[in-house]
C-alpha positions in Angstrom: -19.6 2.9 10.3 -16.8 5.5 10.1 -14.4 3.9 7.5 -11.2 4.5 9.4 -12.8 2.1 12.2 -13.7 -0.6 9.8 -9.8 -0.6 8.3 -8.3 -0.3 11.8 -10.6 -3.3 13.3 -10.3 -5.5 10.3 -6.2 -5.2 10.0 -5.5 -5.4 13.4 -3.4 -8.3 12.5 -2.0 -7.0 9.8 1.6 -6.1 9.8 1.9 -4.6 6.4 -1.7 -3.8 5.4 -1.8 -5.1 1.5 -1.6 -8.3 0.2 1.8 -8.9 -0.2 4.1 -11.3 2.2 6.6 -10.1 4.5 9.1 -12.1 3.1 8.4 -10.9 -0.4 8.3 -7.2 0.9 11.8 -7.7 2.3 12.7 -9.2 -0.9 12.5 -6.2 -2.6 13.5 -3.4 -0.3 16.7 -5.7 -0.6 16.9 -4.3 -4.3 16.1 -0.9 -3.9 20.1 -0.1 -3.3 19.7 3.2 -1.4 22.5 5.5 -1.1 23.8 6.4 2.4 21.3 9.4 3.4 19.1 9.1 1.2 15.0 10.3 1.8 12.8 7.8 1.4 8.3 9.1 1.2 5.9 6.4 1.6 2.4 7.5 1.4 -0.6 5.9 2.7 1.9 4.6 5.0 -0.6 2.2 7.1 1.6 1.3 10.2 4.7 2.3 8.8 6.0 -0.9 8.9 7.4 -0.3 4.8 9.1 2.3 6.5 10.5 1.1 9.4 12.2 -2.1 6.8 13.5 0.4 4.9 15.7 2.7 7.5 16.7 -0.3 8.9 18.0 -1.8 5.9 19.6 1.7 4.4 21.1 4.7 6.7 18.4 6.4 4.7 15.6 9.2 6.6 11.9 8.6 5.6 8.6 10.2 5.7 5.3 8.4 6.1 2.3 10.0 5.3 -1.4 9.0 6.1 -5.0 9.9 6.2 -6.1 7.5 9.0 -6.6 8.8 12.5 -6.3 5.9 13.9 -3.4 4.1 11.6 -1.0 6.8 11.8 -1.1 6.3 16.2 -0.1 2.7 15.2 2.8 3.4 12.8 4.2 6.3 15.4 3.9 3.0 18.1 5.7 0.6 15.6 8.2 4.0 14.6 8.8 4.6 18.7 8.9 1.0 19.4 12.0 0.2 16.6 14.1 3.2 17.6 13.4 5.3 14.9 12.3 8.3 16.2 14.9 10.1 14.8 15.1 8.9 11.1 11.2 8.6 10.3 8.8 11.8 10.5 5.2 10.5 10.5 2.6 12.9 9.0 -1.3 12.1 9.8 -2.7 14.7 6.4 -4.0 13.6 2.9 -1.2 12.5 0.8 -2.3 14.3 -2.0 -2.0 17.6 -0.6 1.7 16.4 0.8 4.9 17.6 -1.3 8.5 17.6 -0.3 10.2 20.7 0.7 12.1 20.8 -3.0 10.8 18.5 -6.1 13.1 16.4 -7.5 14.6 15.5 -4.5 13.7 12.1 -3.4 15.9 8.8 -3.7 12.3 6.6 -3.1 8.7 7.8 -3.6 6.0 5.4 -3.0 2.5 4.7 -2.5 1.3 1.3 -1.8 -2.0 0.4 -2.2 -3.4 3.9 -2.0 -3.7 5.2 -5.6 -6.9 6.2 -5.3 -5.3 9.7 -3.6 -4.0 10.1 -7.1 -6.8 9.2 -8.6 -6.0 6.1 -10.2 -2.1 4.2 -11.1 -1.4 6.5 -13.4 -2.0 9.8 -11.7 0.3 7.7 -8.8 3.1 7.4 -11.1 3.2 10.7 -12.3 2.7 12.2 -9.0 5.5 10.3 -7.8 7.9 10.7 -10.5 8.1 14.4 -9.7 9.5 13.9 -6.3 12.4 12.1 -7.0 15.6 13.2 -8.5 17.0 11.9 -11.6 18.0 8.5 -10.9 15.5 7.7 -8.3 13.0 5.5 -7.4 9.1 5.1 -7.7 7.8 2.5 -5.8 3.6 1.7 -6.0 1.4 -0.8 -5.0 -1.3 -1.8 -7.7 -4.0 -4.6 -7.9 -4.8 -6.0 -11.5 -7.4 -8.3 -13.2 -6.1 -12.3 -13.6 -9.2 -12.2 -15.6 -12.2 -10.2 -16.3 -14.7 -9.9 -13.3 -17.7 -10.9 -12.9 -20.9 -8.8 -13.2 -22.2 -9.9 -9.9 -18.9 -9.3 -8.3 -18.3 -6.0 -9.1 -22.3 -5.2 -7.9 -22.1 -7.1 -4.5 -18.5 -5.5 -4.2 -19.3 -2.2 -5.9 -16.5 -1.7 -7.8 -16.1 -0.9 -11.3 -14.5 -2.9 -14.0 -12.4 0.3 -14.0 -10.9 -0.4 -11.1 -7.5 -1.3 -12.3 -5.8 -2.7 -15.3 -4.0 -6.0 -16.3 -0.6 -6.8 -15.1 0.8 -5.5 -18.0 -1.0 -2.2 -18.4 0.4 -1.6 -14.8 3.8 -1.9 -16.0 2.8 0.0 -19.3 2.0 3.0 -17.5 5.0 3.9 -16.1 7.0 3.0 -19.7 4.3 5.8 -21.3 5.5 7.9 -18.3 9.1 7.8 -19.6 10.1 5.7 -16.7 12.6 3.0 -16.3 10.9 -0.6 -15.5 12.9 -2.6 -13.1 11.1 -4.7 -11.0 7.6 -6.6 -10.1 6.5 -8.8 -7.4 3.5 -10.7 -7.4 1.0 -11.5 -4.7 0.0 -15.0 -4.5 -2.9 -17.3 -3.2 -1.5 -18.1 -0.2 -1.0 -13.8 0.2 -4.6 -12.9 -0.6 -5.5 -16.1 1.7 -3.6 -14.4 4.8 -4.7 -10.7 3.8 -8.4 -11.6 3.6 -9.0 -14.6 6.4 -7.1 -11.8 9.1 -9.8 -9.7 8.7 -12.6 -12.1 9.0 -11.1 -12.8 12.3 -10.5 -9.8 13.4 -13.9 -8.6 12.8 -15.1 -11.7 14.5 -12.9 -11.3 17.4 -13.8 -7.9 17.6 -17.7 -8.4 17.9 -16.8 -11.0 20.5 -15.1 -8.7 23.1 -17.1 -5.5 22.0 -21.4 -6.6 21.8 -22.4 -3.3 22.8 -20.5 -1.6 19.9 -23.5 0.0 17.7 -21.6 -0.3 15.0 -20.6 -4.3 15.9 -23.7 -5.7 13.3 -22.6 -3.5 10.4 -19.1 -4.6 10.6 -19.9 -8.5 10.2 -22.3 -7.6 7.6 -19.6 -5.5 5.6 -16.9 -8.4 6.6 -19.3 -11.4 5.3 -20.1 -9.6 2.4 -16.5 -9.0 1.1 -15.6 -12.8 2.3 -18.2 -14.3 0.2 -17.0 -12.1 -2.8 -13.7 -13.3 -2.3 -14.2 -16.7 -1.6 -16.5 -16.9 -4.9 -14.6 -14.7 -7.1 -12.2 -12.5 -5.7 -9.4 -15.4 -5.3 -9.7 -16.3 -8.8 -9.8 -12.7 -11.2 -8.2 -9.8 -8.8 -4.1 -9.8 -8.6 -1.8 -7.4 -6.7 1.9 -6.7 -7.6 4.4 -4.2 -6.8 6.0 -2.0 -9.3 9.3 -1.0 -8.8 10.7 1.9 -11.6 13.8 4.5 -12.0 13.3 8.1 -13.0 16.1 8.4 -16.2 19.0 10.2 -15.3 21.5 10.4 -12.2 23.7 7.8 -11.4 22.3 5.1 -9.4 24.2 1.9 -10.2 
């Protein structure tokens, strides 16, 4: 099953597509404190919903960048649909390959939940940091371990005890980076609860209305698979935070 099917089917509920709350993700765009025309990049943008916060919080102008053919129609619907045509330029490429027109130019750089373009947190951070001027902001994304994995979750998952770090080797990296640490939230229970039981339904809902869809049996199997994993370790050893850290210099107050 093409992956970009799987992720669009099982987050059609989603309205930011990580496992952080709403409420918490307003929360902390209310501390970013972007100046008046500011440029915001958000990449692996999902439905651009981040984005859409943002402007509407800040007279700021964004970019959204993402990979998935079938996301980046959604956040150009959710873009349309706010009246922000204007402010937010949605590009559907790799974000890896992406850089601004100038670096070192940026107010906000982010990448939430997709460090994997960057090949791994670090790699994010650093990647990040480059776009932004002196003073501005780097903004990712990051899961952690509460406590070391099981074995048999990381083989019925297949993931790697590599995966990421511990809440504060998150932080860490950026400090070894020569960034400025300012900010974490923290996904809880109740967060994974409502990231992971949308997609079970989704899925669910989806086989329902679609039985002759060839690729219906392999998306329950996948779903199931990744519920079970959750429900018997998942919940208990894998966090997700988000990082929020200044570039030195400028004059951001």
């Amino acid at each position: 099953m093409d992956m970009w099917k799987y992720f669009g089917i099982t987050h059609t509920d989603h309205t930011v597509m990580d496992p952080m709350s709403l409420a918490k993700t307003e929360e902390l765009i209310e501390l970013l404190r972007l100046p008046d025309g500011g440029h915001v990049l958000d990449v692996a943008c999902g439905k651009a919903e981040f984005l859409c916060l943002v402007a509407e919080k800040y007279d700021v102008v964004g970019t959204g960048v993402d990979l998935s053919p079938i996301t980046i129609e959604e956040a150009r619907r959710n873009v349309a649909a706010r009246g922000l045509n204007g402010r937010i330029e949605l590009l559907h490429m790799d974000g890896g390959e992406y850089q601004p027109d100038s670096r070192e130019t940026l107010d906000l750089a982010s990448c939430i939940g997709g460090s994997w373009i960057y090949k791994g947190h670090r790699g994010t951070l650093e990647a990040l940091g480059g776009m932004v001027q002196p003073g501005g902001l780097v903004l990712v994304g990051e899961p952690f371990w509460r406590t070391d994995p099981d074995p048999d979750y990381l083989r019925l998952t297949g993931q790697d005890a590599d995966l990421c770090g511990t809440h504060r080797s998150n932080v860490q990296a950026g400090l070894d980076l020569g960034l400025s640490f300012l900010y974490t939230v923290v996904s809880g229970e109740d967060d994974w609860d409502r990231y992971e039981g949308l997609q079970w339904q989704a899925a669910e809902r989806y086989a329902a209305v679609h039985p002759d869809d060839p690729d219906v049996e392999q998306l329950l199997e996948t779903s199931s698979r990744d519920r079970d994993a959750y429900l018997r370790w998942g919940r208990d050893c894998l966090g997700w935070a988000m990082y929020l850290f200044r570039k030195p210099g400028g004059s951001r107050s």
